[in-house]
LOGU-272356 format. One line per 5 residues: number of its first residue (from 1); for each residue x, y, z of C-alpha. Coordinates in steps of 0.1 Angstrom, whole numbers. Example, Ala and Ser with C-alpha at 12.3 -4.5 7.8 and 13.67 -1.06 7.14 Angstrom:
residues 2
1> 123:-45:78  137:-11:71;
END
This chain:
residues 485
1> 0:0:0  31:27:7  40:20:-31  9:29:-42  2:61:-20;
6> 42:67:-32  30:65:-66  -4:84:-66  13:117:-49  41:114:-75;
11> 16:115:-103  -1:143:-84  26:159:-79  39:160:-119  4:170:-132;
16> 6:201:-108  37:210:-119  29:212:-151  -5:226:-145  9:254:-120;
21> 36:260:-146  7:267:-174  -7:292:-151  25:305:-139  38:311:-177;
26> 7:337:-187  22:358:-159  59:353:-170  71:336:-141  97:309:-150;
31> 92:272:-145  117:267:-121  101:283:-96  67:269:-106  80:235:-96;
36> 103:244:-66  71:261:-56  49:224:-56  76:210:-39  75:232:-13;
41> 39:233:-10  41:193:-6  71:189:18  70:189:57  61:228:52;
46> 36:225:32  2:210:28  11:174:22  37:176:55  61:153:30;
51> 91:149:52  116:145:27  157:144:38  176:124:19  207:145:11;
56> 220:115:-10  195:106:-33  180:141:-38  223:143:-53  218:113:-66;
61> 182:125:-85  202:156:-93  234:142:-112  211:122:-132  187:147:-138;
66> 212:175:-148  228:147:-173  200:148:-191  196:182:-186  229:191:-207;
71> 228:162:-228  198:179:-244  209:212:-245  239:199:-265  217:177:-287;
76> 193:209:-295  223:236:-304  227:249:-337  253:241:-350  261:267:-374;
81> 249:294:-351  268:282:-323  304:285:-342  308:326:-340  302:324:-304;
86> 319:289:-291  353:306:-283  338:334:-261  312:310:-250  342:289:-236;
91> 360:319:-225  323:326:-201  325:288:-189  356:289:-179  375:320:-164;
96> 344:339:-161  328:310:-143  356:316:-118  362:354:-119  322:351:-105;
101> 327:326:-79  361:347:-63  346:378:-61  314:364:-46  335:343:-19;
106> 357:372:-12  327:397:-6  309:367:8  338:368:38  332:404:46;
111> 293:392:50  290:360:69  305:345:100  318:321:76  358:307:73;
116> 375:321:41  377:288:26  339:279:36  328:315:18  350:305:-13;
121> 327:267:-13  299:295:-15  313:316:-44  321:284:-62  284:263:-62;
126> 267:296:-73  294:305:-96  276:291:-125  244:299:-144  221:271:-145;
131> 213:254:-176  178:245:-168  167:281:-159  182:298:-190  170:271:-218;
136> 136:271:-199  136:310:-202  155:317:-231  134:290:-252  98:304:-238;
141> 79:320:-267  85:354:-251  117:361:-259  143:364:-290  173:379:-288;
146> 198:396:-314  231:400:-324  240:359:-315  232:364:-277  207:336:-278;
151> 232:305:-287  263:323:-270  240:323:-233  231:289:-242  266:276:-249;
156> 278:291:-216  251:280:-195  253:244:-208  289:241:-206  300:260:-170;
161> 282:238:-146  313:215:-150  335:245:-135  314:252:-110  313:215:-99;
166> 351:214:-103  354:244:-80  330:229:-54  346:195:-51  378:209:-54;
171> 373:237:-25  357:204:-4  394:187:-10  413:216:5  384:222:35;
176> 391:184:45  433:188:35  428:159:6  445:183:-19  465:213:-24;
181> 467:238:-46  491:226:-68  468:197:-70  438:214:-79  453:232:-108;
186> 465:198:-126  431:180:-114  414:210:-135  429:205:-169  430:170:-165;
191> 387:169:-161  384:188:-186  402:171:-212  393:141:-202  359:149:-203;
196> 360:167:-236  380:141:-253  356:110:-240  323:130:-249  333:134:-285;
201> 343:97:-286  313:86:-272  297:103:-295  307:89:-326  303:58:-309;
206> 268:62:-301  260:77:-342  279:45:-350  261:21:-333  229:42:-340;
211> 231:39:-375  247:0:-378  226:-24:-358  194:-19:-380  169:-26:-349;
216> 134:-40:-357  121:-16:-335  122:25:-339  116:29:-304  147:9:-292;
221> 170:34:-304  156:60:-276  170:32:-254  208:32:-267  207:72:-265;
226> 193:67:-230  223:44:-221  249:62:-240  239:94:-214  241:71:-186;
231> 278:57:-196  292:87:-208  288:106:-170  294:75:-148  324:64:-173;
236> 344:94:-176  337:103:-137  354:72:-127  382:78:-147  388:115:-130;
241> 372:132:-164  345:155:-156  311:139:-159  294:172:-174  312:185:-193;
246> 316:148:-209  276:147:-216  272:180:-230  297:175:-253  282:145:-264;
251> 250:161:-270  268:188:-289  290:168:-312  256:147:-319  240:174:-330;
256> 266:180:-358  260:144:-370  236:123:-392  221:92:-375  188:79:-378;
261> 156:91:-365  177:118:-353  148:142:-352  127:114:-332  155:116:-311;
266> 157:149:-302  121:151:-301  124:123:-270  152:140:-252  133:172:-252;
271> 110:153:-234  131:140:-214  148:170:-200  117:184:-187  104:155:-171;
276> 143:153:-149  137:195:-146  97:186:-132  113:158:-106  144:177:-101;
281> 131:209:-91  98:187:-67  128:170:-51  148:202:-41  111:217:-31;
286> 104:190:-8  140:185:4  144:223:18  133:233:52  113:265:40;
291> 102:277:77  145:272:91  155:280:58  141:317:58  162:330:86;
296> 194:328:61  167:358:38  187:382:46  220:366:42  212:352:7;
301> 195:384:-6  232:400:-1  248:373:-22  221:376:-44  230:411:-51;
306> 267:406:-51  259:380:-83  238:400:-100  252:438:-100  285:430:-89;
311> 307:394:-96  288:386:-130  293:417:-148  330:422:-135  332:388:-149;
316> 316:396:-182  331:426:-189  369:410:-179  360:380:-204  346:396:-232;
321> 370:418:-240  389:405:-261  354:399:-282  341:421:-305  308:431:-277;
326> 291:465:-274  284:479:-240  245:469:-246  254:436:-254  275:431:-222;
331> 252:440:-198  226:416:-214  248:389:-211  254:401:-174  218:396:-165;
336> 214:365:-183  231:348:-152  201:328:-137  207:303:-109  188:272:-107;
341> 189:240:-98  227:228:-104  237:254:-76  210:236:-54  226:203:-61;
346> 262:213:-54  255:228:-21  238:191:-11  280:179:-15  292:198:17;
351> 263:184:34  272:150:25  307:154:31  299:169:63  318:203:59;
356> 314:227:91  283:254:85  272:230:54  236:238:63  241:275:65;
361> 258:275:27  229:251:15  203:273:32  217:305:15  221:289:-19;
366> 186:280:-21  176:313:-13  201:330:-38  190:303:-65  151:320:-55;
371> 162:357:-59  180:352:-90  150:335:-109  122:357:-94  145:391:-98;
376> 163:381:-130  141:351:-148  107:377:-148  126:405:-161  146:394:-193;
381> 123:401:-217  118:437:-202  152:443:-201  160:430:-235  137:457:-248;
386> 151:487:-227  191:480:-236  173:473:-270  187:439:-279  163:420:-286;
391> 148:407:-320  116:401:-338  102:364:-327  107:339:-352  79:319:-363;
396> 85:279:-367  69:270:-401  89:239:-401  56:216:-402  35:237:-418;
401> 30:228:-455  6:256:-478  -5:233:-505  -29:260:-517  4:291:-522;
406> 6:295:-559  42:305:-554  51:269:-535  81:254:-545  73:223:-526;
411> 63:189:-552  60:151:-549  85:135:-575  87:99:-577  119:84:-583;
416> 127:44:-597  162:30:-583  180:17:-613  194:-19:-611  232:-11:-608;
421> 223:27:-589  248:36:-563  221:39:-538  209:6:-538  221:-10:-503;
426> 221:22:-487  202:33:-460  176:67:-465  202:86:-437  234:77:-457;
431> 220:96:-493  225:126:-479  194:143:-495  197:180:-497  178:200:-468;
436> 141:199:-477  142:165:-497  119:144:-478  118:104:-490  76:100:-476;
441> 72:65:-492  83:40:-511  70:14:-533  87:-19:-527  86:-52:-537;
446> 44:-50:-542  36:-29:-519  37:12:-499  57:14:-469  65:45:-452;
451> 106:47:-445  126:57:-417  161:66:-416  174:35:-414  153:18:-444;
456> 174:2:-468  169:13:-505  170:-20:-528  172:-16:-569  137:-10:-585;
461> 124:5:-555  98:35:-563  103:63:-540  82:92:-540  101:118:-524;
466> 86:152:-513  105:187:-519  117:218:-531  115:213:-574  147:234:-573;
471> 160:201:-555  150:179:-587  187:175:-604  211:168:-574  184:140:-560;
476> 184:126:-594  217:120:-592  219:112:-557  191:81:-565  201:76:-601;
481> 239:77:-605  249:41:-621  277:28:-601  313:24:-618  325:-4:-638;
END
């Protein structure tokens, strides 16, 4: 009977989420506070008196969850958008990722009855901006952004949590004398490349496998993707790589590659994502004490402050000079520098590594994490407007087909395989059709099947293949090309 009561408030739970998050979003407040909100509202504070404090598994939920997290925000990116900003997107990640968490731990000591080193473990777990948050706002239908800001503020948030988890495990080390400095300098460069080197691997892997094994089954390639997630954080974390960085790399060299039912895929992931932000964000609602909690207010309103109009744009402005930014530009970057749930996560490691005052930190981070979405999260598109960067909304016509526009390019051509054609024995993913050539069904062996990606093209075959007429010539001789002698 517990399983089933565990069961029924867990589905209870996610519908309110998500219908508290559809009321939320007509008032502009951001999910993450929609769901950190039902958590609350069912832990020991709240109306359900959920008494929820399991330090280990809410990490545990966490680490998985922000996996997945940044294995989607990878997978999503642009490619070709991404590639003017990746170097100063780094840059952001990296040194301004810790330019952020110094001057919040040194102002931090001035503040709090805290030791340096536990104030610098409190500069480094809100160091980074949250994935989550920004995707969650930045993607909303609300807001568009100019002059590349959007991808660069994506690239940055989905790519610095591994600094800020570096910094926090790393300040843990010295705090309990398992490492010095010397130490933590080498330990950095070797996560990283371990991490970076492991993701791309795995990577190609995955695509490999992906677009080999020919599965009966559609569905069971959402499985290896699942898996490949899964392995890539808990494989390159045992070997001393870091974990995130590791994923989100993956992701992101995926997205630069052709596999099949890559769009199914994504479509899954995206999915995905928000279901580990919905648990994620109900987890670290019921796992905070909201009435002990809100004497650290006062406290984490200072930090909060310090972040926003203080350690991020020092950082910004440091890191992006070299980059070709206008002041405008700069300060929208600056406020872009949500804290969500990863900073939440991190300060649950002191806890568990029981570090002197580890309440305190993970009291004031919550708060801070609060502040910055409610102050920062409900602002951006105002703020956009006023420093006047933002840009007309785009509108996604990618399924829409007008069948009754005179001036539509758009045609259904069919298209017989010759017997000796080079594209016999290949697979509709390896023709490499030009962008808007869509293969919607073949006629094969006596009868209409509609392909996937990995449907093998045989000679004879009939395939009727729907795009732009402009297209005609280079399919022809993509389908048709007779093989050499």
């Amino acid at each position: 009977m517990i399983i089933n009561e565990i069961l029924l408030i867990a589905a209870i739970l996610l519908f309110s989420a998500i219908i508290f998050n559809k009321i939320g979003g007509k008032f502009g407040v951001p999910s993450l506070i929609i769901f950190i909100f039902v958590g609350i509202l069912a832990g020991s504070d709240g109306i359900l008196g959920i008494y929820f404090e399991d330090y280990m598994l809410a990490q545990f939920v966490g680490i998985v969850a922000i996996s997945y997290i940044l294995f989607m925000g990878g997978l999503s990116v642009d490619i070709d958008e991404l590639k003017p900003v990746v170097t100063e997107g780094a840059v952001l990640a990296t040194l301004g990722v810790f330019v952020t968490g110094l001057i919040t731990g040194v102002c931090s000591y001035y503040l709090l009855h805290l030791s340096f080193l536990e104030c610098m473990l409190l500069g480094g777990i809100v160091s980074s901006t949250d994935a989550a948050a920004v995707f969650g706002v930045l993607r909303s239908k609300s807001i568009s952004l100019g002059y590349n800001l959007k991808p660069l503020l994506e690239f940055e948030s989905g790519s610095n949590d591994p600094m800020a988890v570096f910094l926090t495990l790393g300040i843990i080390g010295l705090i309990l004398g398992q490492i010095n400095f010397a130490g933590l300098f080498f330990d950095f460069f070797k996560q990283m490349l371990l991490g970076i080197v492991f993701g791309l691997l795995i990577a190609k892997g995955t695509a490999f496998i992906i677009n080999k094994i020919k599965l009966e089954y559609d569905s069971l390639y959402v499985v290896i993707t699942l898996a490949s997630v899964l392995f890539t954080y808990s494989f390159i974390s045992i070997i001393g790589g870091n974990g995130f960085i590791g994923v989100y790399i993956c992701g992101l060299a995926m997205a630069s590659m052709r596999f099949v039912n890559k769009k199914t895929l994504v479509k899954f992931h995206d999915a995905v994502a928000w279901l580990m932000q919905i648990v994620m964000f109900l987890i670290l609602g019921l796992l905070v004490n909201f009435k002990d909690g809100f004497a650290y207010t006062g406290q984490a309103l200072l930090i909060a402050l310090i972040l926003t109009f203080i350690a991020r744009p020092i950082a910004v402005f440091l890191t992006t000079l070299p980059f070709k930014r206008g002041f405008k530009e700069k300060l929208m970057i600056s406020w872009v520098g949500l804290r969500g749930a990863a900073p939440i996560v991190l300060a649950t490691f002191p806890l568990t590594a029981d570090i002197p005052h580890a309440m305190e930190i993970f009291n004031i981070v919550f708060f801070v994490v609060i502040i910055s979405v409610l102050l920062q999260g409900t602002t951006i598109p105002y703020i956009a407007k006023l420093l006047n960067v933002d840009a007309p909304l785009e509108v996604n016509h990618e399924s829409v087909i007008d069948y009754d526009a005179k001036d539509t390019n758009n045609q259904m051509l069919e298209f017989i395989v010759p017997e000796n054609s080079k594209a016999a024995g290949m697979q509709i993913y390896e023709l490499n059709l030009p962008k808007g050539a869509l293969v919607s069904l073949i006629y094969k062996k006596g009868e209409y099947i509609v392909p996937t990606g990995s449907t093998e093209i045989s000679a004879c075959d009939v395939l009727f293949v729907l795009m732009d007429k402009t297209k005609e010539d280079e399919v022809r001789s993509i389908l048709c090309t007779e093989k050499q002698a």
